[in-house]
C-alpha positions in Angstrom: 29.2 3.4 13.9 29.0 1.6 17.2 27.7 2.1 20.3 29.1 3.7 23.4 27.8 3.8 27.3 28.8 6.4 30.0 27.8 8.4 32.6 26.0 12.0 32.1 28.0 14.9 34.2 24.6 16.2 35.2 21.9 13.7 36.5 24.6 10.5 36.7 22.4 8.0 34.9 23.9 5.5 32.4 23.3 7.0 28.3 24.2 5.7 25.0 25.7 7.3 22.2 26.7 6.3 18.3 30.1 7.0 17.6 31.3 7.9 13.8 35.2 6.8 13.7 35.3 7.9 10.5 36.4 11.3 12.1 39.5 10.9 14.4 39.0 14.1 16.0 35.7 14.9 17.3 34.4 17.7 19.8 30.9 18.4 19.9 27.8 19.3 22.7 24.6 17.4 23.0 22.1 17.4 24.8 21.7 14.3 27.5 18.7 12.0 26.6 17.5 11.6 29.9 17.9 15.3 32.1 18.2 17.5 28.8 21.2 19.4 29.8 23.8 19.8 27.7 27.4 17.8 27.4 30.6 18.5 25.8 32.0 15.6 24.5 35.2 15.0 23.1 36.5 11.9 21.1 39.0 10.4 19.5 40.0 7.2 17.1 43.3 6.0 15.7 42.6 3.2 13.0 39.6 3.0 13.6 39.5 2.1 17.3 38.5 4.3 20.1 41.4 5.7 21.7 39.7 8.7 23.9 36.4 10.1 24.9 35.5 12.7 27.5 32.4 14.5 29.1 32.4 17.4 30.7 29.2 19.6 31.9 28.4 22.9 30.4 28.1 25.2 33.0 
């Protein structure tokens, strides 16, 4: 696991996030720690490093 910083779709403010690279292929919404709403994020890891990663508002 290791953590990653970027920028919620909704309210802009900076949020963290622990990312499993165990999967390579991750989609998956939460909900953003600081305005609640939620996020669509998408991921991905080849050997173990993070190759992509994407938000995108639920709306």
């Amino acid at each position: 696991m290791f953590e990653h910083f970027f920028q919620c779709p909704h309210c802009w403010e900076e949020i963290s996030m622990l990312l499993d690279p165990s999967v390579s292929n991750q989609k998956y919404i939460e909900d953003c720690e600081i305005c609640c709403n939620p996020i669509e994020l998408t991921i991905s890891f080849h050997s173990q490093e993070l190759v992509g990663f994407s938000v995108n508002d639920i709306d």
